[in-house]
C-alpha positions as a Markdown table, in Angstrom:
| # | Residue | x | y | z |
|---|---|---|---|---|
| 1 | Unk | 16.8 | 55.3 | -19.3 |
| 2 | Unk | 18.4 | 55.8 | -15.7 |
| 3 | Unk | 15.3 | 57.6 | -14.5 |
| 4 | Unk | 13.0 | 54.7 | -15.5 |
| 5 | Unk | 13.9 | 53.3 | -12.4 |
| 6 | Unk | 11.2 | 55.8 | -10.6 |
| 7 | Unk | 9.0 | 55.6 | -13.7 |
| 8 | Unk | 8.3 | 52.0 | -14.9 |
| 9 | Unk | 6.9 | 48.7 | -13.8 |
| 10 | Unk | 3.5 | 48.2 | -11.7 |
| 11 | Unk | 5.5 | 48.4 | -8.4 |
| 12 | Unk | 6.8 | 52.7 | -9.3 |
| 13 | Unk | 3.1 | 53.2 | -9.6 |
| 14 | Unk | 3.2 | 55.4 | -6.3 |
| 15 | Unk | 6.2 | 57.5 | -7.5 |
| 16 | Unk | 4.3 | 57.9 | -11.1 |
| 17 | Unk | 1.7 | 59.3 | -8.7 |
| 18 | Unk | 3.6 | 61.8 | -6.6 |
| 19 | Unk | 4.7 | 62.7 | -10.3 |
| 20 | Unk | 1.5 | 63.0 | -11.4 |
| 21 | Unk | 0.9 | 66.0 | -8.7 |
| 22 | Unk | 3.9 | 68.2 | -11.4 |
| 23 | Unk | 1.7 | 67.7 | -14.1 |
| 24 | Unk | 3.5 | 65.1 | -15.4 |
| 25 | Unk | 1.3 | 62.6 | -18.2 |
| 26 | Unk | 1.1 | 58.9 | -19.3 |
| 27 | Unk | 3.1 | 60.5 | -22.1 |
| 28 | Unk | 5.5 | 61.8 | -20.0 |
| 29 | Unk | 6.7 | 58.7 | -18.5 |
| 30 | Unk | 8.3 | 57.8 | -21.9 |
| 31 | Unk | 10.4 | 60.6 | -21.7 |
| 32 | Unk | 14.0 | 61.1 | -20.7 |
| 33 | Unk | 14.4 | 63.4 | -17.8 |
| 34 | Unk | 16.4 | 66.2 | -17.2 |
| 35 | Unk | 17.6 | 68.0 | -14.4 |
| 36 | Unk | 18.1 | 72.0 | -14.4 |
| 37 | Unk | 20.4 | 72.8 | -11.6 |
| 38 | Unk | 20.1 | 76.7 | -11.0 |
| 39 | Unk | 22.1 | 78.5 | -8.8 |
| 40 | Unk | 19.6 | 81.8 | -8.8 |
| 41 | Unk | 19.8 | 83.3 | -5.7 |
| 42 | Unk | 18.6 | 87.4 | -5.0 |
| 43 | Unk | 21.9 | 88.4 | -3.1 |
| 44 | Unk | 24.2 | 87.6 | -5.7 |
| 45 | Unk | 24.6 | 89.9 | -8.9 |
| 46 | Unk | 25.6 | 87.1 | -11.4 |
| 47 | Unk | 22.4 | 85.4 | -10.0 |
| 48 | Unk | 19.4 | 86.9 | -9.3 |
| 49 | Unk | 18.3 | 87.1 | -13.2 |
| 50 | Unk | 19.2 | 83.2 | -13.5 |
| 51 | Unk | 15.4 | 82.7 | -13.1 |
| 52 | Unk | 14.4 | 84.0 | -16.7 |
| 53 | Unk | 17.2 | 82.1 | -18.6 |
| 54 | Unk | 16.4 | 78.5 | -16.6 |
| 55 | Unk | 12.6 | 79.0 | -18.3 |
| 56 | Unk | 14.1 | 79.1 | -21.4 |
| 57 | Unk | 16.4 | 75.6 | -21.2 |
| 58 | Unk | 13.0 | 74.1 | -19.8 |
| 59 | Unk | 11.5 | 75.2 | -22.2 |
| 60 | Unk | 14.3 | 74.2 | -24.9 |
| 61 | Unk | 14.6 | 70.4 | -23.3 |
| 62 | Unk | 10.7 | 70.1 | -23.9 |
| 63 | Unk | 10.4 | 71.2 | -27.7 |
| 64 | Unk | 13.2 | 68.0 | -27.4 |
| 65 | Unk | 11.1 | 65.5 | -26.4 |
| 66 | Unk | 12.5 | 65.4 | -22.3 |
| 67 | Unk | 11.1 | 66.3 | -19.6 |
| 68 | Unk | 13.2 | 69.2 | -17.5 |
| 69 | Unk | 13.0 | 69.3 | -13.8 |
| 70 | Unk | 14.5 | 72.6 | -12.0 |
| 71 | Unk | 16.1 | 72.9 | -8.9 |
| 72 | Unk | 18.2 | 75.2 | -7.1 |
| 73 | Unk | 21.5 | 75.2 | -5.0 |
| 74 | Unk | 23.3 | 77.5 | -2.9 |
| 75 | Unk | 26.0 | 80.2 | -3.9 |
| 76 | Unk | 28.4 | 82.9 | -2.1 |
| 77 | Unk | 29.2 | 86.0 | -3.0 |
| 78 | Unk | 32.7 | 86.3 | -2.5 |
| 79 | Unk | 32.6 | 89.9 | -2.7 |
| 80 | Unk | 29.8 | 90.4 | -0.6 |
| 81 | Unk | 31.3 | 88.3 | 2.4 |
| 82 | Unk | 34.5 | 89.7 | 2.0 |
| 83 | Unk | 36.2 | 91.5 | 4.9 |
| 84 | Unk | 34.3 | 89.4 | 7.8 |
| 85 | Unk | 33.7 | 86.1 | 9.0 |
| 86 | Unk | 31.7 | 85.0 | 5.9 |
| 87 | Unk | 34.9 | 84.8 | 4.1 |
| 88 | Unk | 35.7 | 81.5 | 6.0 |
| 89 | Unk | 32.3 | 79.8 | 4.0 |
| 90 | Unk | 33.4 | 81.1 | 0.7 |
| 91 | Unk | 35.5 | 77.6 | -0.7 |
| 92 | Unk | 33.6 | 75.6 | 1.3 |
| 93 | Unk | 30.5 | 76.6 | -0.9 |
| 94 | Unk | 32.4 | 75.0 | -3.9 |
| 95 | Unk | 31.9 | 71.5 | -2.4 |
| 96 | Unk | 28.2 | 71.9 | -0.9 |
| 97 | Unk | 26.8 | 73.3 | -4.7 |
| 98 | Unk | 29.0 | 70.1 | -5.9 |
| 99 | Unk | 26.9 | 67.8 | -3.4 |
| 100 | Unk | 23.7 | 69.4 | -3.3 |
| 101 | Unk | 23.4 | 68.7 | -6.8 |
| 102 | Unk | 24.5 | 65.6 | -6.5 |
| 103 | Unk | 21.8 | 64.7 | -3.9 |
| 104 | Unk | 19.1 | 66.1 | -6.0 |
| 105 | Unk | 20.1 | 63.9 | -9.2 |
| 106 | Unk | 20.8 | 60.7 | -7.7 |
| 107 | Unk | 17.4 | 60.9 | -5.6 |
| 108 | Unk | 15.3 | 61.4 | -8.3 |
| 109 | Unk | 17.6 | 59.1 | -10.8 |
| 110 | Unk | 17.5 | 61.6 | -13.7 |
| 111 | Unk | 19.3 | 60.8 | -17.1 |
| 112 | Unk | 21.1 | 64.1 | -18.1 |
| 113 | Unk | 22.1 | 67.8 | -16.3 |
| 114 | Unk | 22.2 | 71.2 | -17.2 |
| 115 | Unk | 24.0 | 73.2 | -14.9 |
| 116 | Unk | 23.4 | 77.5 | -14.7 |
| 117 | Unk | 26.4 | 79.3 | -12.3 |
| 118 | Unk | 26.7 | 82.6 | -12.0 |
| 119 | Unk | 29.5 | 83.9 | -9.4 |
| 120 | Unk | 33.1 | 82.8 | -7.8 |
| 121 | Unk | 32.2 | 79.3 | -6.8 |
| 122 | Unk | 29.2 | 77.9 | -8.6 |
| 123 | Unk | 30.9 | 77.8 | -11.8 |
| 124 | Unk | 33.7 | 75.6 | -9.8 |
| 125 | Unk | 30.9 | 73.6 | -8.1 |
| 126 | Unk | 28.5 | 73.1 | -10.8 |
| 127 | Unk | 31.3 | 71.3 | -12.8 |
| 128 | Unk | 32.5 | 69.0 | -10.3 |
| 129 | Unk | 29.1 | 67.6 | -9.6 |
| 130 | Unk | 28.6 | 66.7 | -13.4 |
| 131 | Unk | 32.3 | 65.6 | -13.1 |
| 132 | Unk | 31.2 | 63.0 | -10.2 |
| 133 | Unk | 28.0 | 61.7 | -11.9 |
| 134 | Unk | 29.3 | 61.4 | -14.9 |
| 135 | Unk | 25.9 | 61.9 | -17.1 |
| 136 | Unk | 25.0 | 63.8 | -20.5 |
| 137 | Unk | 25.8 | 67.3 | -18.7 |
| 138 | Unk | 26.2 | 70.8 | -20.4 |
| 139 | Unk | 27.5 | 73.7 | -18.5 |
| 140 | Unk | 25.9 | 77.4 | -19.1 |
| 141 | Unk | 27.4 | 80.9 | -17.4 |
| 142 | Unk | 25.0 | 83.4 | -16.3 |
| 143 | Unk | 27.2 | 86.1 | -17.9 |
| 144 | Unk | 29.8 | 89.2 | -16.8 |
| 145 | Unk | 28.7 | 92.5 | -15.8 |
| 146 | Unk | 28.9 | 95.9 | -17.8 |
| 147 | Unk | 31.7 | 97.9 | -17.0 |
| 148 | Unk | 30.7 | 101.3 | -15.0 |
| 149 | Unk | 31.3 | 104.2 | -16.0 |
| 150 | Unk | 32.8 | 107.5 | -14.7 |
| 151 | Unk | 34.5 | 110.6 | -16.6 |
| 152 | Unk | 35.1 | 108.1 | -19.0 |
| 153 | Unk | 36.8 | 105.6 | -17.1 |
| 154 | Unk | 35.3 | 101.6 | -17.2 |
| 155 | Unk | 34.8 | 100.7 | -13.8 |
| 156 | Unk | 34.9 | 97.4 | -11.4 |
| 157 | Unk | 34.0 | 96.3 | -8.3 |
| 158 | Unk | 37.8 | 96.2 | -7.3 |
| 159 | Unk | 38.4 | 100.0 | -8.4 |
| 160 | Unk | 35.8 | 100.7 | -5.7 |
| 161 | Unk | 37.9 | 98.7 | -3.2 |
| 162 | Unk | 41.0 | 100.6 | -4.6 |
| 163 | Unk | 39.0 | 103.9 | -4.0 |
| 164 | Unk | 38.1 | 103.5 | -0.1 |
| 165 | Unk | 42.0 | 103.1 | 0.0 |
| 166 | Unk | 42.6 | 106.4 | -1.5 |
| 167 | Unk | 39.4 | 107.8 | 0.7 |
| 168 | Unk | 41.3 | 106.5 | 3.8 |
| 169 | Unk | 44.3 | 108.1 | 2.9 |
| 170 | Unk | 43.1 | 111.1 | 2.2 |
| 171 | Unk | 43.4 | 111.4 | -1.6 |
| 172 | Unk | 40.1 | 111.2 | -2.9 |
| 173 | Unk | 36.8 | 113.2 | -1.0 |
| 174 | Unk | 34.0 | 110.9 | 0.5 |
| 175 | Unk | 31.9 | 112.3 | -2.8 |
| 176 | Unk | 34.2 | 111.2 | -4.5 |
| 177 | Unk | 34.2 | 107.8 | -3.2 |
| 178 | Unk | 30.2 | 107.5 | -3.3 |
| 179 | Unk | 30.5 | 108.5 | -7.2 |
| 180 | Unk | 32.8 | 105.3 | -7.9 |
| 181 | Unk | 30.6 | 103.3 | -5.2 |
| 182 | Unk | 27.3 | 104.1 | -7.4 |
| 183 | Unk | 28.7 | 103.8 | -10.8 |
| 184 | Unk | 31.0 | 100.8 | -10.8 |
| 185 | Unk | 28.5 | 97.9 | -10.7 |
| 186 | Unk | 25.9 | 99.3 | -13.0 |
| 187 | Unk | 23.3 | 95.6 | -13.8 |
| 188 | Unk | 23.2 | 92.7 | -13.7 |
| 189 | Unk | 26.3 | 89.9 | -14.4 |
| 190 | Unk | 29.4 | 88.8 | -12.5 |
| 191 | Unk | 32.5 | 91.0 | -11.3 |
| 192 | Unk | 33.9 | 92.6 | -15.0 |
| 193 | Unk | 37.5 | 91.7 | -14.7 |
| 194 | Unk | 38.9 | 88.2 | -15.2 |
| 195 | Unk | 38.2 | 87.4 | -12.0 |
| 196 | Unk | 37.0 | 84.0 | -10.6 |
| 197 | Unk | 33.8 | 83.8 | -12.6 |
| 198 | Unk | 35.1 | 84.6 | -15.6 |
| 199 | Unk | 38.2 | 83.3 | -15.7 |
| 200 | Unk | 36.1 | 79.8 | -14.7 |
| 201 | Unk | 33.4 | 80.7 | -17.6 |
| 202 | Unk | 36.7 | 80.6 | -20.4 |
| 203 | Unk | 38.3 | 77.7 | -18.7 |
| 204 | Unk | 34.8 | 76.2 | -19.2 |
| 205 | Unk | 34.9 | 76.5 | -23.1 |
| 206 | Unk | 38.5 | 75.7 | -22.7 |
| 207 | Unk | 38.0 | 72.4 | -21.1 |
| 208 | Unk | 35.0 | 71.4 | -23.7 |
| 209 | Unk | 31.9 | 71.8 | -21.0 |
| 210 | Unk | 30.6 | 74.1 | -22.0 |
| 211 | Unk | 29.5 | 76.0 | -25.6 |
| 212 | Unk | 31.5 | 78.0 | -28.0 |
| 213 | Unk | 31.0 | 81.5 | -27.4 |
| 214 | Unk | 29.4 | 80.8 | -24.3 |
| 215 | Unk | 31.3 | 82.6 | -21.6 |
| 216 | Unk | 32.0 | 86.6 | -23.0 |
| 217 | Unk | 28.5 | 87.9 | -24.1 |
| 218 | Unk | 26.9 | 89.9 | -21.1 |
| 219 | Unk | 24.6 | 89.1 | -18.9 |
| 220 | Unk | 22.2 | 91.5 | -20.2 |
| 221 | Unk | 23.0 | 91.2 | -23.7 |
| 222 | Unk | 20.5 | 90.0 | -26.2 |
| 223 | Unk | 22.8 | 87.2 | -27.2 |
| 224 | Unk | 22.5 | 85.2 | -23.8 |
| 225 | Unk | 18.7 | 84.1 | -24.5 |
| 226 | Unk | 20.2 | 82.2 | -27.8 |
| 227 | Unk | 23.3 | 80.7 | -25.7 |
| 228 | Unk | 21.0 | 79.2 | -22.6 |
| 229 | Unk | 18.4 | 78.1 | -25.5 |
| 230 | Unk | 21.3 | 76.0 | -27.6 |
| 231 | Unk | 22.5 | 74.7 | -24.1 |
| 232 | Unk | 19.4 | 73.0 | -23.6 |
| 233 | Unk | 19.3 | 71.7 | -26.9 |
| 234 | Unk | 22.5 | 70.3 | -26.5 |
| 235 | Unk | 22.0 | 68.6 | -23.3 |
| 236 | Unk | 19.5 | 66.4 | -24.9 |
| 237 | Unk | 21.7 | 66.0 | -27.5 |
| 238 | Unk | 24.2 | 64.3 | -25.3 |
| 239 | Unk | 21.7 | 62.0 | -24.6 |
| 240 | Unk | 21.1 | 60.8 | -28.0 |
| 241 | Unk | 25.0 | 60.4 | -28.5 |
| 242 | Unk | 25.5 | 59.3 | -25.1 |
| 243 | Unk | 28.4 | 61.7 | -24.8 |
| 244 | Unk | 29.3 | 62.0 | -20.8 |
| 245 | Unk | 31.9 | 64.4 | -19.1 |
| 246 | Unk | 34.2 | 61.8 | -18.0 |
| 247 | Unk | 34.6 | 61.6 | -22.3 |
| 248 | Unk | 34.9 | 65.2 | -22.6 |
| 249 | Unk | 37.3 | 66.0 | -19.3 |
| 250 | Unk | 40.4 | 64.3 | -20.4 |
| 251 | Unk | 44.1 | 65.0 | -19.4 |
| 252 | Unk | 44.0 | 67.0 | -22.6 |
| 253 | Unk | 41.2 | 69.2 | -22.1 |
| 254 | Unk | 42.6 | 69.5 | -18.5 |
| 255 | Unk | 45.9 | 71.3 | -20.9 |
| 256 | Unk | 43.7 | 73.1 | -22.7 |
| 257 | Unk | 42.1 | 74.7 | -19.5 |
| 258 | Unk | 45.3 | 75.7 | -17.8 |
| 259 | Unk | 47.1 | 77.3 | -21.6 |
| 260 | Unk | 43.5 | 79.4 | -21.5 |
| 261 | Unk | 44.5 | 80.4 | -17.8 |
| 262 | Unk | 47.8 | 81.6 | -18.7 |
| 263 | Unk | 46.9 | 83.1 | -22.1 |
| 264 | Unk | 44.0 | 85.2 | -20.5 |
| 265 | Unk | 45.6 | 86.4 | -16.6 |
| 266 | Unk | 42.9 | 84.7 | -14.8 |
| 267 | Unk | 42.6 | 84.5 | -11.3 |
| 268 | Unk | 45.2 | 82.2 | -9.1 |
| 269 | Unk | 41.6 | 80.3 | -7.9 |
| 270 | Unk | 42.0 | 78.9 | -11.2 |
| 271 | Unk | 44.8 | 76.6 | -10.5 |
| 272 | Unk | 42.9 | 75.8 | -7.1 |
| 273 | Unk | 39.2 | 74.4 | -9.0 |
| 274 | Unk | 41.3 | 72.7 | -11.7 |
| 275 | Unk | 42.8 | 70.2 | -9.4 |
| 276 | Unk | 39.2 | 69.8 | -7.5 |
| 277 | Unk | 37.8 | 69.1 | -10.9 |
| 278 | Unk | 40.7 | 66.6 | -12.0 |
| 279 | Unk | 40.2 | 64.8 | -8.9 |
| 280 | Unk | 36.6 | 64.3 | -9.3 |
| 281 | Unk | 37.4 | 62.6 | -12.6 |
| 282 | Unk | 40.2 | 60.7 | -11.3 |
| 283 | Unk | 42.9 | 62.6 | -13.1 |
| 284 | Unk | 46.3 | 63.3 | -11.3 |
| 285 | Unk | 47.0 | 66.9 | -12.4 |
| 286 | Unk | 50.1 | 68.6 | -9.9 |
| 287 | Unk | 51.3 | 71.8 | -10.0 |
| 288 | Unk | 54.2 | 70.4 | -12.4 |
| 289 | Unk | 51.8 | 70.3 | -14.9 |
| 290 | Unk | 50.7 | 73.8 | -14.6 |
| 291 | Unk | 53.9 | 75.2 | -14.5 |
| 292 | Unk | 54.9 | 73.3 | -17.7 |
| 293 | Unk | 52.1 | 74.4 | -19.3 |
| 294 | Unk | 52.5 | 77.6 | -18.0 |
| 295 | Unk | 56.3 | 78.7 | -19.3 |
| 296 | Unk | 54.9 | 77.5 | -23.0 |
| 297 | Unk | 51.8 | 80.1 | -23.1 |
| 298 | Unk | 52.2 | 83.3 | -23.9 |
| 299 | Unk | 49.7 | 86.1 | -21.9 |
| 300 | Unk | 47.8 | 87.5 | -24.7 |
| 301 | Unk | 44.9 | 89.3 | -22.9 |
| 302 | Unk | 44.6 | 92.2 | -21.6 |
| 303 | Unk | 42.3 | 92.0 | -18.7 |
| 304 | Unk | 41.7 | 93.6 | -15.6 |
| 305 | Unk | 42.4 | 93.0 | -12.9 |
| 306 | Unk | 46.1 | 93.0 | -14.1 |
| 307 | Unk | 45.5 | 94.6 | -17.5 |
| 308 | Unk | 43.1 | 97.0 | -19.0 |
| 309 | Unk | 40.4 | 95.6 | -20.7 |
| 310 | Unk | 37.2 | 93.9 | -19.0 |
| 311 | Unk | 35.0 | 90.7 | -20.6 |
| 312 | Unk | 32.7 | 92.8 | -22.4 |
| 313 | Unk | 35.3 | 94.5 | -24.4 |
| 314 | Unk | 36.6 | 91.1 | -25.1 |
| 315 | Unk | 33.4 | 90.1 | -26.3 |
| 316 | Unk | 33.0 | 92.5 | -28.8 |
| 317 | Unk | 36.4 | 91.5 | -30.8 |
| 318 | Unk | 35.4 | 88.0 | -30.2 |
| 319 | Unk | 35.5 | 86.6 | -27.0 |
| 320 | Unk | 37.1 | 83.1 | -26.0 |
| 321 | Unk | 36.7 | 81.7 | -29.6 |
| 322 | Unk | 39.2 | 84.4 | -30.6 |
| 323 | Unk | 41.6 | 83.5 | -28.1 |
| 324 | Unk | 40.9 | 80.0 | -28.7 |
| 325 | Unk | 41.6 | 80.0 | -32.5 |
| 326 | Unk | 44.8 | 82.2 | -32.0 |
| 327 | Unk | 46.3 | 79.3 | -29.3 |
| 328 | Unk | 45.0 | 76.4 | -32.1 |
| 329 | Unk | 46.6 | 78.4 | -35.1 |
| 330 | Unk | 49.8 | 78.2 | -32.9 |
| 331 | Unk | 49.6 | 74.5 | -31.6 |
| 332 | Unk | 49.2 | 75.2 | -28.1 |
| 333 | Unk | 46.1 | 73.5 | -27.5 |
| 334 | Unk | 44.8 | 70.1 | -28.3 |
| 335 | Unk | 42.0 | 70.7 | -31.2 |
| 336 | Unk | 41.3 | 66.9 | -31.5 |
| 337 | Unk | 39.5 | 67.1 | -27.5 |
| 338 | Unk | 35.7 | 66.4 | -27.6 |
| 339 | Unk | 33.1 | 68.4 | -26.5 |
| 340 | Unk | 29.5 | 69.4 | -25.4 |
| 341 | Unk | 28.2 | 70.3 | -29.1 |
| 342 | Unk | 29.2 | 66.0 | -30.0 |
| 343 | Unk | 32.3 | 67.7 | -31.8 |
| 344 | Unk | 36.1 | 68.6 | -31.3 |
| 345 | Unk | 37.3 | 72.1 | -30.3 |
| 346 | Unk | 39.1 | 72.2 | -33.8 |
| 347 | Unk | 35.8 | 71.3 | -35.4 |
| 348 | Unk | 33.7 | 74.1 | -33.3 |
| 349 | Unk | 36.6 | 76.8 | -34.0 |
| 350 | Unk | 36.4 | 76.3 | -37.5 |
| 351 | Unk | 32.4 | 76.7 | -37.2 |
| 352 | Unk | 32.3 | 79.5 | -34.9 |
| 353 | Unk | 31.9 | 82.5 | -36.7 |
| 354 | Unk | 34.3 | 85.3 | -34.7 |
| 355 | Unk | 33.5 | 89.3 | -34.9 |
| 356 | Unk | 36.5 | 91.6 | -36.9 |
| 357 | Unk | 39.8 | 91.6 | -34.3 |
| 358 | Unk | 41.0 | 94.4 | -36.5 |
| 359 | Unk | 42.2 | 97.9 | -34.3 |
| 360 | Unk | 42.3 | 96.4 | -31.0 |
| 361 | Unk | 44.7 | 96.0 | -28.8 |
| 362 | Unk | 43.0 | 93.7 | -26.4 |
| 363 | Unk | 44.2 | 90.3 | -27.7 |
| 364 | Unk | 48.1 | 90.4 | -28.7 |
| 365 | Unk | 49.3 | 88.3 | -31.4 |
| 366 | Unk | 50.9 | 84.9 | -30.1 |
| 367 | Unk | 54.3 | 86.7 | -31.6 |
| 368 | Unk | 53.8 | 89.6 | -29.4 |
| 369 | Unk | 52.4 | 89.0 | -26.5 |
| 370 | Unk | 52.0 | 90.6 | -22.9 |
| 371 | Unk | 54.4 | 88.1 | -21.4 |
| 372 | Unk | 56.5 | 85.7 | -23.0 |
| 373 | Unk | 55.0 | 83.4 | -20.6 |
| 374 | Unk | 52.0 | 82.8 | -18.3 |
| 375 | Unk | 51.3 | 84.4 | -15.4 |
| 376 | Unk | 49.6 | 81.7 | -12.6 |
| 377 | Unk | 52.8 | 80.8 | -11.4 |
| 378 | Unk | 54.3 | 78.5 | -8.8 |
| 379 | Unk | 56.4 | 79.5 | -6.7 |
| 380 | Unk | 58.5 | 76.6 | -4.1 |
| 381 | Unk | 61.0 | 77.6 | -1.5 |
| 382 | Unk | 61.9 | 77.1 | 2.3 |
| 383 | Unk | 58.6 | 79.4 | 2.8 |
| 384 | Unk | 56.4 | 77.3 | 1.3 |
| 385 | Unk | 57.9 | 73.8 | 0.4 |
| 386 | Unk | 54.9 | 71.9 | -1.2 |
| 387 | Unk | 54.0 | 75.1 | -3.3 |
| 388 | Unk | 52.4 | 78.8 | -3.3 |
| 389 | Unk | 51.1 | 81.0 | -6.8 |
| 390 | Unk | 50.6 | 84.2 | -7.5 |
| 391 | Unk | 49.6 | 85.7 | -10.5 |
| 392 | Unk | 51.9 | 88.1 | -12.6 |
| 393 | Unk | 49.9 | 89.7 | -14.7 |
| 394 | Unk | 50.3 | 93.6 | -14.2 |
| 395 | Unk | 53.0 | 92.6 | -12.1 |
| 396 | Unk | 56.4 | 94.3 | -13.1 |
| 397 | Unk | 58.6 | 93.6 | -10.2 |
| 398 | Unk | 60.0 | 90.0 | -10.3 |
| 399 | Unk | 62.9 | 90.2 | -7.2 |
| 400 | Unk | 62.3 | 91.8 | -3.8 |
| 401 | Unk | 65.6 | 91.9 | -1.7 |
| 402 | Unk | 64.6 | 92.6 | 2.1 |
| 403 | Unk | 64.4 | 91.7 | 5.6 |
| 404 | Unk | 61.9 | 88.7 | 6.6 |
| 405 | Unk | 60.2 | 89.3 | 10.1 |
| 406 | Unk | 59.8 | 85.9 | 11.4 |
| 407 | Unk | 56.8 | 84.9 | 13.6 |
C-alpha cells in the first residue's frame, strides 16, 4: 500500500504515534487509507450541507475494511462574487482546490480519494487533482437546487438577475422584485439550470468519474444518502481492482464528455475545464475536437438557462442515464470506456434502471431534436484568431449585420 510508507517499519514508529492521537489502532495500520476531500464550506449553497453526506462515505470506507481521513478545500461562489472584484478569484479557485488536494494526499501518502464538490469550480478542481495523482479516485456531486416557485412559475438564481433588470427599468415594482428575490433559491443544492455545476456533474458521468445516476437527484432528495454511500463503496473498490483515473479518462471518455455537453446546452465553462482536465492527464484535446464533436450531437435537452426545464425535472424522467442511453442507442458515444463502478458505460446503462420518459417533453428524441447540432460552439475570425465560444442554446439569431466600434 502507498500509505505504508508513513505506517510500517520500526523507524515510522513516531508517525504511527501522531496517528495514534486520531484514534487510529494496531489494527488500523493494516488498513488501506483513504482520503475524503470535502469542499463544505457555509457560504456556498451547494456546500454547506456537504458535512452530513462526507459522514456517510466515512462511514461506507470503514464497513470496507479502510480507514477514511477527511479534509477540506476551498470553494467560490461564483454567484456570490459576482459583480465585484471577487470575480477576478473565481477560475483561479479551480487550480488552488486542484492543489490543495494534492498537497493533503501526497503528505500523508494515502492509497485512494473520494472527492465531494458542490458549486462552479470544485467540481472542475476536484477532478483535476485526482487526474494529477492518478490513484483509485471516485467523484461525488453534492446535488442541484429545487426550483423556486412563484405564481406557478419554476424559478433560478438567474431569473432574479433578469428581474433587477426589469426593476431598473421600470417594469416590474421593488415588491415585485423582493417576491422573485425570496422565492427563487428556496434550499439547499447548486444553481437549478445547467449551469456550471451541473453541466460539470453530467460531464462527470459522461467522462466515467463518477456514478450512474449520480449527478440529477437533488440535493435534498432522499436518494443522495444512497448515491454518496455507493461512492464510498466504490472507492475501495478501485482499490481492490486497482482501477486509476488515468485508465478511466481516456481520449474516448474525453468524446463522450463533450457529445454530453452539446446534447444537454451546458455552460461554455464546459469547454474551458475539459482542456484543464485533458492536460492534467496528458491528453491533447483542441478546440477542433470540440467542434467535430459538436456538429455530430444533436441538443436534446431542454434546460435552462437556454431552455425550459431545470435538473430536477430532468431527474424525475431519468436524469443523465436517460440522456446517456438515448446518445448509446444512437452511436454517439463510446460504450466500451471504463469506469468508476470497474465496468463500461454500455455495461452500467444497461444496469441502470431509468424512471418512465413517457409525456415529457424535456429530452427530445435523437430524431427530433432542439438543434440539429450542438450548441458550445467555436467561433474563429479576425476578432479572435486563436478561438472564442458561445453557447447557442435559446439562441435564435445566427447573423448580426452592423457597425463595429473599434477601441
Amino acid at each position: 500500500m502507498r500509505s505504508d510508507i508513513i505506517k510500517k517499519g520500526f523507524d515510522k514508529a513516531p508517525h504511527r504515534s501522531l496517528l495514534r492521537a486520531t484514534g487510529l489502532k494496531d489494527e488500523d495500520f493494516d488498513k488501506p487509507f483513504i482520503g475524503v476531500a470535502n469542499s463544505f464550506i457555509e457560504i456556498i449553497p451547494g456546500h454547506f450541507f456537504l458535512n452530513k453526506y462526507s459522514e456517510i462515505i466515512k462511514d461506507e470506507i470503514r464497513k470496507n475494511g479502510c480507514v477514511p481521513f477527511e479534509f477540506n478545500t476551498i470553494g467560490v461562489d461564483d454567484g456570490i462574487a459576482m459583480g465585484h472584484e471577487g470575480m477576478k478569484s473565481s477560475l483561479v479557485s479551480r487550480e488552488i482546490i486542484a492543489d490543495s488536494i494534492e498537497l493533503m494526499m501526497r503528505a500523508h501518502q494515502y492509497d485512494g480519494l473520494v472527492g465531494i464538490a458542490g458549486c462552479d469550480k470544485s467540481l472542475p478542481g476536484t477532478m483535476m487533482a485526482m487526474a494529477r495523482l492518478n490513484l483509485p479516485s471516485v467523484f461525488v456531486y453534492g446535488g442541484t437546487i429545487m426550483p423556486g416557485m412563484l405564481d406557478g412559475k419554476e424559478l433560478t438564481v438567474v431569473d432574479v438577475y433578469e428581474a433587477v433588470g426589469s426593476y431598473d427599468a421600470g417594469k416590474i415594482s421593488l415588491e415585485e422584485l423582493k417576491n422573485i428575490e425570496n422565492t427563487a433559491c428556496p434550499n439547499a443544492g447548486s444553481c437549478g439550470g445547467m449551469f456550471t455545476a451541473n453541466t460539470m456533474a453530467s460531464i462527470s458521468e459522461a467522462i466515467g468519474i463518477a456514478l450512474p445516476g449520480s449527478a440529477s437527484p437533488p440535493a435534498e432528495d432522499d436518494r443522495r444518502e444512497k448515491i454518496v454511500y455507493e461512492t464510498g463503496k466504490a472507492c475501495t473498490q478501485l482499490l481492490e481492482l486497482n482501477i486509476k483515473p488515468r485508465d478511466i479518462l481516456t481520449f474516448e471518455s474525453f468524446e463522450n464528455a463533450i457529445t454530453m455537453l452539446n446534447a444537454v446546452g451546458g455552460s461554455t465553462n464546459g469547454i474551458l475545464h475539459l482542456l484543464a482536465l485533458a492536460n492534467e492527464v496528458g491528453i491533447k484535446l483542441t478546440y477542433d475536437d470540440f467542434e467535430r464533436i459538436r456538429k455530430k450531437t444533436p441538443h436534446i435537452a431542454d434546460m435552462k438557462p437556454g431552455g425550459g426545464y431545470v435538473m430536477n425535472s430532468l431527474d424525475k424522467i431519468g436524469g443523465i442515464p436517460l440522456i446517456m442511453k438515448k446518445l448509446l442507442d444512437n452511436n454517439l458515444i463510446h460504450g466500451n470506456v471504463l469506469t468508476v463502478t470497474g465496468k463500461t458505460i454500455e455495461e452500467n446503462i444497461k444496469q441502470y434502471k431509468i424512471s418512465s420518459t413517457a409525456e415529457q417533453q424535456i429530452v427530445r428524441e435523437i430524431e427530433n431534436p432542439l438543434h440539429g447540432v450542438g450548441t458550445a460552439v467555436i467561433l474563429k475570425g479576425t476578432l479572435a484568431p486563436e478561438g472564442a465560444v458561445i453557447k447557442t442554446a435559446g439562441v435564435e439569431m445566427t447573423k448580426f449585420t452592423g457597425k463595429a466600434r473599434v477601441f
